[in-house]
C-alpha angles and dihedrals in degrees: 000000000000120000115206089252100056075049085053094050091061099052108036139014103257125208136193116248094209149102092200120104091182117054121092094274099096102065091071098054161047090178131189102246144003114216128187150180145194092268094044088047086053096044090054100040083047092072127126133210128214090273091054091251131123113280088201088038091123096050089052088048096055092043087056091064090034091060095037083059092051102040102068086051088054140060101186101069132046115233093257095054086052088059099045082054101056097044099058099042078049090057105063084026119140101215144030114288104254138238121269105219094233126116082246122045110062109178124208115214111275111204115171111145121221091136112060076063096068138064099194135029140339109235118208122171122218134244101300084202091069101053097108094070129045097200084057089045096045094054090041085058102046098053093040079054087053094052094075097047087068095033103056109359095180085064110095122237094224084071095065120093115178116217116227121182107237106253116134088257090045092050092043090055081048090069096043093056099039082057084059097051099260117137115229132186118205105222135169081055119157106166153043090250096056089051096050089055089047095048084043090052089053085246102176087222134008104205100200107197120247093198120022106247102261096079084066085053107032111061114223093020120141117194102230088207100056101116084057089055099043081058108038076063088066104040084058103059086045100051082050097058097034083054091046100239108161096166095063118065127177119252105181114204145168093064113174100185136034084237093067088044097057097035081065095050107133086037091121094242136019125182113211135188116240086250090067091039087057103054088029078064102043092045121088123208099215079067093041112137098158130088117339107266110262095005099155095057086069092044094067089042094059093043106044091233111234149016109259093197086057090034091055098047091055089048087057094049088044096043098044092050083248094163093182093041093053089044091058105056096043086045077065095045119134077346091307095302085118090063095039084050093050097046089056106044090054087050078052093050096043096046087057087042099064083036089070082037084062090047096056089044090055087043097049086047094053091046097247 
């Protein structure tokens, strides 16, 4: 018999939302991707063992020196951004963290295995705290990028996507980094004006957001908006293919049911938490009761999907350079809910940000 996900499978790329190489979760894969985030790298590194100690103490112990050893070569990151870095490139890393070849940092092999679970690309998002300027976010990126380069050299680059919130500086330094041959996602994105700017800035994937971000902080939240979003998913896959953009592809994320997951099936790539892996994976079809399978697909058939006068105004801003042009019509967005999503999911960001900070600065005190 068929599960959802093997369904799924058929429809979309799926990727795995997750940081953790040992749940249960890999023995439904491979998947195509692994994606990440700051709240999903503190959730993870978070994590106690039976003794009540730190199961990645080690790693963070061994970011902490790392960085140490970089900071004082560098101007642009603190030391405990440098840290937070590292140890979340180190989490879904190929390979053991190598020696530096100094008399004081000796590394242990470092082995956890998100990738073997994966065919395509590690995604790792950049500092939130930085959106608001490209030149910050492009440096950010570049040496994130790097990161990976020293910790798991057999690792192509080619399988590294860097995730940018989609402010205008993050998707201009979209573009600049795309230009270099580094692969970018937009994410935190809640509207069609967001996704033109990203198509227009070459972005491998846009990842528009099912549920705002809060639903995934605030237990027992339900984003009244949701059915908009659902659809704005897949308004988005079909203006890119009426417009012929082949570069960008949707990667829908922040799912909260396996409903809306499946009501996006046929959207080119999902991004699921291992929850919804789980019971994707335990469901059969032929017993499937829930939301008719790519439902969303024949939503924006029978509606039509957008305004093109709208649509077009935002493609001149958009193709003349014009910045306030372009604000502004994101700033009336969904009646300004987009810009109201985006501004909290990056407080949300930020706030888990400086949560993995605090975790270096403890680290660094006890000697770690």
């Amino acid at each position: 018999m068929t599960s959802l996900l093997d369904e799924l499978r058929g429809l979309s790329s799926v990727a795995c939302d997750t940081l953790d190489a040992e749940g249960e979760h890999p023995r439904f894969g491979p998947f195509v991707d692994c994606t990440s985030n700051q709240a999903i790298a503190y959730n993870e590194l978070s994590k106690l063992d039976s003794d009540g100690k730190l199961v990645y103490q080690q790693l963070i112990h061994e970011s902490i020196e790392v960085a140490h050893w970089m900071f004082a070569k560098q101007s642009d990151a603190t030391l405990e951004e440098l840290a937070v870095e590292l140890m979340v490139c180190s989490l879904p890393s190929l390979s053991p963290l190598p020696a530096i070849k100094t008399n004081t940092l000796k590394m242990v092999n470092l082995a956890l295995l998100i990738a073997p679970h994966i065919t395509g690309r590690l995604h790792i998002q950049t500092n939130p705290k930085l959106a608001y300027s490209t030149a910050k976010t492009i440096k950010n990126a570049e040496r994130v990028h790097s990161h990976f380069t020293h910790l798991s050299p057999s690792l192509s680059p080619s399988r590294i996507c860097i995730k940018i919130p989609s402010t205008h500086e993050g998707l201009l330094a979209c573009r600049h980094l795309e230009a270099k041959g580094i692969t970018t996602l937009a994410t935190t994105l809640f509207s069609l004006e967001q996704a033109i700017l990203a198509s227009a800035s070459s972005c491998r994937y846009v990842a528009p957001y099912v549920n705002e971000l809060k639903v995934h902080f605030e237990q027992g939240y339900v984003d009244p908006d949701r059915d908009n979003s659902l659809f704005l998913c897949g308004v988005i896959q079909e203006y890119f293919r009426r417009r012929g953009v082949e570069r960008t592809e949707v990667m829908a994320a922040s799912f909260v049911t396996v409903e809306e997951v499946m009501q996006l099936a046929g959207v080119r790539n999902l991004t699921v938490s291992p929850g919804l892996l789980e019971v994707l994976a335990g469901t059969k079809v032929e017993g499937w009761t829930g939301a008719t399978v790519g439902m969303v697909g024949r939503w924006v058939g029978g509606e039509g999907g957008w305004d093109e006068g709208r649509v077009r105004e935002v493609e001149r801003v958009v193709r003349e350079g014009d910045e306030g042009g372009w604000r502004m019509a994101f700033m009336r967005a969904e009646g300004g809910r987009a810009e109201g999503k985006l501004v909290q999911a990056l407080n949300l960001f930020v706030g888990v940000q400086e949560g993995l900070e605090e975790v270096v600065r403890r680290g660094v005190k006890q000697g770690l």
